[in-house]
Z-matrix of the N, CA and C atoms (Angstrom, degrees):
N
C 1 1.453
C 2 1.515 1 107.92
N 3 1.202 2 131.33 1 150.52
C 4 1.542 3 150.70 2 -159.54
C 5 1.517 4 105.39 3 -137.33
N 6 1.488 5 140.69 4 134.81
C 7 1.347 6 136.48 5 119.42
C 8 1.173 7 129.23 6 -53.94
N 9 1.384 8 121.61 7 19.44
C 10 1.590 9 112.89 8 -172.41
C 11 1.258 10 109.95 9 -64.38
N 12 1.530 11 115.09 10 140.49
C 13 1.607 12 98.07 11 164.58
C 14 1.994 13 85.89 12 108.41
N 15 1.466 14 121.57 13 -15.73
C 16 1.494 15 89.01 14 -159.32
C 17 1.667 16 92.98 15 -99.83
N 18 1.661 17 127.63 16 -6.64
C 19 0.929 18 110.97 17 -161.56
C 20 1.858 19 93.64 18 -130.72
N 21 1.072 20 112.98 19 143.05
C 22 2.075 21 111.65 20 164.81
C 23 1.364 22 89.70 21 -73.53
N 24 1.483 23 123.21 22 127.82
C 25 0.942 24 128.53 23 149.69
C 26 1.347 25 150.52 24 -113.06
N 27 1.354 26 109.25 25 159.78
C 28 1.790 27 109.99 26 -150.65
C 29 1.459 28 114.54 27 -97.98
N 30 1.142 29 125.37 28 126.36
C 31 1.779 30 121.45 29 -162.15
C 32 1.690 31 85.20 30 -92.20
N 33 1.625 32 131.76 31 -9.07
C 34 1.231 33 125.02 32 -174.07
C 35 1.408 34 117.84 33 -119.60
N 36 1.597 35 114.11 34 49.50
C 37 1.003 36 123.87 35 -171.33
C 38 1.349 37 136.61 36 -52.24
N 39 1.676 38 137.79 37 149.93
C 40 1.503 39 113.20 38 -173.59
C 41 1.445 40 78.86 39 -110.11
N 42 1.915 41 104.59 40 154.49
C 43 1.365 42 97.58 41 -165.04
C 44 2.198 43 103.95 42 -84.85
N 45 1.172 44 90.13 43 176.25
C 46 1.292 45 96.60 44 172.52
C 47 1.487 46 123.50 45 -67.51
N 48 1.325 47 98.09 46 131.18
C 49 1.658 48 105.40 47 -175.49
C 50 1.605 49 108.29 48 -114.17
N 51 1.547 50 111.99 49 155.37
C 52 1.346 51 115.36 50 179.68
C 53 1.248 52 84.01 51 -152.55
N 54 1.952 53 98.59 52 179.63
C 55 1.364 54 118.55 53 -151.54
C 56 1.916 55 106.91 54 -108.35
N 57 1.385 56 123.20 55 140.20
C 58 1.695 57 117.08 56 173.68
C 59 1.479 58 78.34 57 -106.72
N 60 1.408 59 92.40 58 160.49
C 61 1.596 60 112.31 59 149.55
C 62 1.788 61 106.54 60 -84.79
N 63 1.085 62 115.30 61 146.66
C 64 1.162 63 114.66 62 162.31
C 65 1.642 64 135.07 63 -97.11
N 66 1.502 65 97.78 64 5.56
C 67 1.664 66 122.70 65 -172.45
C 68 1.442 67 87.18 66 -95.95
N 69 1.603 68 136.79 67 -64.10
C 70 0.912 69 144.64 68 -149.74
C 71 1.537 70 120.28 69 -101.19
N 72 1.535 71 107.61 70 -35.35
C 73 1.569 72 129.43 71 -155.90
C 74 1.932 73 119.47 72 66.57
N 75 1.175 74 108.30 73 19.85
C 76 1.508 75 111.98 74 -177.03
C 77 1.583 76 98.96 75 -89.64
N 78 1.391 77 102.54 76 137.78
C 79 1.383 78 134.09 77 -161.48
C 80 1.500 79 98.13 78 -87.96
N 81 1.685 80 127.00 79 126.38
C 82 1.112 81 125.04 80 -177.23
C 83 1.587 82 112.23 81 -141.16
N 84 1.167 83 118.84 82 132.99
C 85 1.626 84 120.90 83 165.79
C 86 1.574 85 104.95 84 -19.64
N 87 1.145 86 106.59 85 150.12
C 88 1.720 87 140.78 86 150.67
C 89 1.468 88 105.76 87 -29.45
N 90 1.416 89 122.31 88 -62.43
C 91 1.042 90 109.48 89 -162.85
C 92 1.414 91 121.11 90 -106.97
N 93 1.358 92 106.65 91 42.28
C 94 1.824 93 110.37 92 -176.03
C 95 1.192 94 99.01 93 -102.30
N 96 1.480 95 123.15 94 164.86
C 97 2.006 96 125.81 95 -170.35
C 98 1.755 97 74.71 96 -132.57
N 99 1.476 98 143.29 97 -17.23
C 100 1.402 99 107.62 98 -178.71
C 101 1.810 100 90.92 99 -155.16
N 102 1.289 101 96.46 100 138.83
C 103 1.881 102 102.34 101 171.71
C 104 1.346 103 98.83 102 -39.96
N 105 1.733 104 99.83 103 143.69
C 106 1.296 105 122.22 104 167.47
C 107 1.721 106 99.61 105 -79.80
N 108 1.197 107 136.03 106 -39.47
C 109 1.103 108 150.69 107 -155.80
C 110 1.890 109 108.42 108 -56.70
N 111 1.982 110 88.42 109 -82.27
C 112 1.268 111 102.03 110 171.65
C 113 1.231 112 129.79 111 -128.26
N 114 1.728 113 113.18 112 28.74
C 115 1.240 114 119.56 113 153.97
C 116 1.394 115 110.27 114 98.67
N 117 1.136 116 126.35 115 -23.12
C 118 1.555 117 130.51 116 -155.29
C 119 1.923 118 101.07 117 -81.60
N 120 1.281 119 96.60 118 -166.44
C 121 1.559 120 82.66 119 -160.48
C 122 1.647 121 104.19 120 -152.33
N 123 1.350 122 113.73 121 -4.31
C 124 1.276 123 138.59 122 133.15
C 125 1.692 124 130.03 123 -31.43
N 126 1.425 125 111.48 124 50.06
C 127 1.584 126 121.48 125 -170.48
C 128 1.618 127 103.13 126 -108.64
N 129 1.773 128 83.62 127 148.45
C 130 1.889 129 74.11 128 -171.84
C 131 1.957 130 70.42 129 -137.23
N 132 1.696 131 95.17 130 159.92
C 133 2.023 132 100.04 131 -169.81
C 134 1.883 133 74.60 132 -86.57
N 135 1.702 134 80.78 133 165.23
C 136 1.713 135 117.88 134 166.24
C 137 1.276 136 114.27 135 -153.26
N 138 1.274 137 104.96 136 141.63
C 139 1.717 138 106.11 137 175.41
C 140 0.854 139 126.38 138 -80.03
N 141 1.808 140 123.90 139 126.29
C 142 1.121 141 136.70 140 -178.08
C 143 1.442 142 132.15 141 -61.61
N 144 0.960 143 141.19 142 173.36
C 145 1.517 144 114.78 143 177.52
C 146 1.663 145 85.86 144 -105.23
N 147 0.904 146 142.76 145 -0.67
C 148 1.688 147 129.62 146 165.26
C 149 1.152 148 115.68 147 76.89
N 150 1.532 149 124.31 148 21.93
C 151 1.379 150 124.23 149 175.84
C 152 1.553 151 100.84 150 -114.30
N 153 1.530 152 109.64 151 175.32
C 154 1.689 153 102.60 152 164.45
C 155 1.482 154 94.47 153 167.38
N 156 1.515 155 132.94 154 -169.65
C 157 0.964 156 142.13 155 167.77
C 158 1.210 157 110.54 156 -121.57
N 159 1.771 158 107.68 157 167.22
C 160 1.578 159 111.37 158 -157.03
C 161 1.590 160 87.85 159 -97.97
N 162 1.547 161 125.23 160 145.50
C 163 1.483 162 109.28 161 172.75
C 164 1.877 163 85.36 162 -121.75
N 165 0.873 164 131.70 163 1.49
C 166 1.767 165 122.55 164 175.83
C 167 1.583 166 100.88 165 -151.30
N 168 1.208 167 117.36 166 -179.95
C 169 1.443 168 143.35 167 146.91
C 170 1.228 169 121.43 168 179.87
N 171 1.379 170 104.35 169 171.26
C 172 1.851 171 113.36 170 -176.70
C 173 1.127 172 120.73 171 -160.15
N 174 1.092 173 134.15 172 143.86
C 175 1.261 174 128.65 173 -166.54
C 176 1.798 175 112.81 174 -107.48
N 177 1.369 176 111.56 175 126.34
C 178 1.334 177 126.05 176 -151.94
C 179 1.702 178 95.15 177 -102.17
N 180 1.741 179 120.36 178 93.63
C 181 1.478 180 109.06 179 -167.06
C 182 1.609 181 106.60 180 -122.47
N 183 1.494 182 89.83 181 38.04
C 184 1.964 183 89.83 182 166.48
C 185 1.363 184 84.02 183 -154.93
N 186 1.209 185 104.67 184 169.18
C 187 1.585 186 153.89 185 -175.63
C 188 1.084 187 132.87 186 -98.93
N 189 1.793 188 130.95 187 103.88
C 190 1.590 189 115.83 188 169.61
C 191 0.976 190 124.64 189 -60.28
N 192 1.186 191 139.39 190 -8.69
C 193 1.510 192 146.79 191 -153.60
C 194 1.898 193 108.88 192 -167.14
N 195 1.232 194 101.73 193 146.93
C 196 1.428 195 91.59 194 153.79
C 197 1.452 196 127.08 195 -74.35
N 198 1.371 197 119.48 196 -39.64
C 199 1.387 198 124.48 197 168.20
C 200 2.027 199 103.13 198 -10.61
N 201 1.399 200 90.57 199 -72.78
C 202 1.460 201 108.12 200 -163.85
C 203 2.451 202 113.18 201 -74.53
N 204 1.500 203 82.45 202 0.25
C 205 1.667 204 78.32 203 -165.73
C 206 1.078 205 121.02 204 -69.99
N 207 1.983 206 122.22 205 -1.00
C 208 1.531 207 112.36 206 143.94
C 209 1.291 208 133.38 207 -60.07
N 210 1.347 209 106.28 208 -22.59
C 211 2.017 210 103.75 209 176.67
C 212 1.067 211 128.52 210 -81.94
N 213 1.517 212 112.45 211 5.49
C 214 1.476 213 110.24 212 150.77
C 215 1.437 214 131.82 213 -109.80
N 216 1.559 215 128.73 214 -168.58
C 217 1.429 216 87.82 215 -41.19
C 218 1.617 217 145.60 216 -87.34
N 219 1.177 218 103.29 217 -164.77
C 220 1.157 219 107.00 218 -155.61
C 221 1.541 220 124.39 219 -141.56
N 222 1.239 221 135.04 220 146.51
C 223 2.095 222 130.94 221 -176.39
C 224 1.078 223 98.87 222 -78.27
N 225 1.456 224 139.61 223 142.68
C 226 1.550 225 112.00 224 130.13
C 227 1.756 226 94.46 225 -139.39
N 228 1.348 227 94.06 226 141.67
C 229 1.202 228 109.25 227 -174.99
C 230 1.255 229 123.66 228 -132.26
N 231 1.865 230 133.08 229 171.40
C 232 0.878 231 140.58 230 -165.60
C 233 1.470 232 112.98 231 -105.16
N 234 1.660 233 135.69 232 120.96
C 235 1.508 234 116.75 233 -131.89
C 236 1.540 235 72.65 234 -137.29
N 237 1.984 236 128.08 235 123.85
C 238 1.155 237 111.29 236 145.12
C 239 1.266 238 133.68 237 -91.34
N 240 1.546 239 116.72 238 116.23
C 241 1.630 240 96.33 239 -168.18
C 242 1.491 241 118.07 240 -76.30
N 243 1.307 242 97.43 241 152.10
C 244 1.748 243 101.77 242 166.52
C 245 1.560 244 115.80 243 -26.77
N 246 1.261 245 117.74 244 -51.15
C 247 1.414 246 135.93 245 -167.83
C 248 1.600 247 101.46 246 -55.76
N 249 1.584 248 110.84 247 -27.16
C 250 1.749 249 100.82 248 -165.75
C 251 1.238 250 114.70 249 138.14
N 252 1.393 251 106.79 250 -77.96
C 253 1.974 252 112.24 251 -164.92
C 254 1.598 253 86.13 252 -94.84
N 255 1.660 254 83.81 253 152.58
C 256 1.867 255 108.89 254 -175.44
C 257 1.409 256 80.60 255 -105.48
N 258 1.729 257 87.54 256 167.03
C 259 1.500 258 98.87 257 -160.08
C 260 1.800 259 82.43 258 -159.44
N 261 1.411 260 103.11 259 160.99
C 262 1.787 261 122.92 260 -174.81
C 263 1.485 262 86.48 261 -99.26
N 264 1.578 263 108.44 262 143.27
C 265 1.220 264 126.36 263 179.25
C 266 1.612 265 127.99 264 -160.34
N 267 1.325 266 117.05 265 133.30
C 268 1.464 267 106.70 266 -168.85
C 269 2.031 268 106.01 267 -86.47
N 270 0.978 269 113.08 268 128.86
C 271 1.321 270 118.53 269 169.56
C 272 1.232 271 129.30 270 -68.38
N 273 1.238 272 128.37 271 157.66
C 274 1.710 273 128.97 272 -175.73
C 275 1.542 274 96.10 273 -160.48
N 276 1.244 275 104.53 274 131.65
C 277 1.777 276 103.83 275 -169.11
C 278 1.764 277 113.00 276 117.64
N 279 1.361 278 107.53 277 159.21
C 280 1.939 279 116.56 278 165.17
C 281 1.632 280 102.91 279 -53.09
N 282 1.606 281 122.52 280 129.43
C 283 1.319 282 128.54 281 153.67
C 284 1.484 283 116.03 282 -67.04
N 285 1.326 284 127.37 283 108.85
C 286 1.484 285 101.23 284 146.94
C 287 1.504 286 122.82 285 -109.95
N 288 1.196 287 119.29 286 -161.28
C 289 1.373 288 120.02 287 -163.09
C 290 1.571 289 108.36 288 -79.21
N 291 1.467 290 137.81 289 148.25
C 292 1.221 291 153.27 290 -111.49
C 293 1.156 292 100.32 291 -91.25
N 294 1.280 293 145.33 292 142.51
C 295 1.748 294 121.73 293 157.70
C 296 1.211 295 129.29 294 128.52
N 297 1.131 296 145.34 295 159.65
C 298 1.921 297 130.21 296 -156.77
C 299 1.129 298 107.54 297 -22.57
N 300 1.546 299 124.75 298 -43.03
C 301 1.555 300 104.54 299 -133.38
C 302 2.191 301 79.16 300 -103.63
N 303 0.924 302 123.76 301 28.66
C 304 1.608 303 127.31 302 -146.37
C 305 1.522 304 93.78 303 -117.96
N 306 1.268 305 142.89 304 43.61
C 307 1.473 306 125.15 305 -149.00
C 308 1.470 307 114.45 306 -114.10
N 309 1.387 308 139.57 307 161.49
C 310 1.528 309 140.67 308 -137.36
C 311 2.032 310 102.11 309 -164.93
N 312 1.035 311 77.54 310 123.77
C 313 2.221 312 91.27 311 155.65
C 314 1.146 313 147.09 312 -152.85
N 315 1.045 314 117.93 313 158.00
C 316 1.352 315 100.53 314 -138.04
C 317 1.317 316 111.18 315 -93.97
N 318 1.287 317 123.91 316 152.05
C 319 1.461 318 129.38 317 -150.37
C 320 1.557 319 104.02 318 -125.70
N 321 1.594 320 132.33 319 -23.57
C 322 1.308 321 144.45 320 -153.43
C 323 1.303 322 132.90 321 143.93
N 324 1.534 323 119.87 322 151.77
C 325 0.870 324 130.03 323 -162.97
C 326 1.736 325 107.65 324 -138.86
N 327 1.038 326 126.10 325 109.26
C 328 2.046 327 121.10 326 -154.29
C 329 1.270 328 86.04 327 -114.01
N 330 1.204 329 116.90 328 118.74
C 331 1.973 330 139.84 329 152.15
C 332 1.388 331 90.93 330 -12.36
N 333 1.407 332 113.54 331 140.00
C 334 0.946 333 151.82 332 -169.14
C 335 1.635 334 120.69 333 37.43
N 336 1.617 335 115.37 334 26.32
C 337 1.667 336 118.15 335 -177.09
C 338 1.699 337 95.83 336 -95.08
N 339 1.461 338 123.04 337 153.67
C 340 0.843 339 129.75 338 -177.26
C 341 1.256 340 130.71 339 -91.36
N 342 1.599 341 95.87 340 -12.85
C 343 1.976 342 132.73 341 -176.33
C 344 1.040 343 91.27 342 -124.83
N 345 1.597 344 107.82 343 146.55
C 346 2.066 345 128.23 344 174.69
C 347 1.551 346 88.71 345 -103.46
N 348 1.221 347 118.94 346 132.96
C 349 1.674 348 123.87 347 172.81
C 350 1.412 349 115.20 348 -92.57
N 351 1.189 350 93.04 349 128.12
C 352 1.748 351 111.65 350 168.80
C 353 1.462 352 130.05 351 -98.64
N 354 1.131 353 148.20 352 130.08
C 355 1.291 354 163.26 353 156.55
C 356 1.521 355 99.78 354 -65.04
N 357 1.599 356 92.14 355 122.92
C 358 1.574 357 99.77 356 171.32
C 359 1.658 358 111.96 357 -89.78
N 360 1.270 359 94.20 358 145.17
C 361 1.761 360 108.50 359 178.39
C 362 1.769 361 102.93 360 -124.30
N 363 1.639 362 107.14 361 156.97
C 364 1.302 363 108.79 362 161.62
C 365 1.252 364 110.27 363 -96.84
N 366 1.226 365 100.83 364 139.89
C 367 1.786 366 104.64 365 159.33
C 368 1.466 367 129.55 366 -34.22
């Protein structure tokens, strides 16, 4: 299965950013407002190195809307990066099954998507 098709994509990508604590230095997804760690709320972004492995996916093959009923279907999966914090992500590429040999990077992130898309790689 492939997401192709769900995202315009950018050959001039800005790379992927995630969140440190600055109380702690623990590395957190994009979309947290306070460390899971130690709570504080003091986060400043850092760049990820954009690699990670896939630990889930699923394939999303209906539509809330017609608006959207070309983007399916579609991967989206659960990506741990090297860096630490897992993060939601739309896939582009063959799925295989979850786990070391299962690995993903990141390719983009398009104004106003809610998921940064990754290209799957083999180990």
């Amino acid at each position: 299965m492939s997401a192709v098709g769900v995202l315009n994509r950018s050959e001039m990508a800005a790379p992927l950013m995630i969140l440190r604590c600055r109380a702690c230095d623990d590395l957190l997804s994009p979309d947290r407002s306070a460390c899971t760690s130690c709570g504080d709320d003091d986060l400043e972004r850092v760049r990820s190195s954009g690699a990670g492995t896939i630990v889930s996916w699923t394939v999303v093959d209906c539509s809330p809307s017609d608006e959207a009923a070309g983007l399916v279907p579609c991967a989206l999966a659960i990506v741990a990066l090297d860096d630490g914090p897992w993060i939601y992500a739309w896939l582009d590429g063959e799925t295989t099954p979850p786990g070391p040999g299962s690995r993903a990077v990141f390719r983009c992130t398009e104004s106003g998507e809610r998921f940064p898309l990754f290209v799957t790689r083999r180990a």
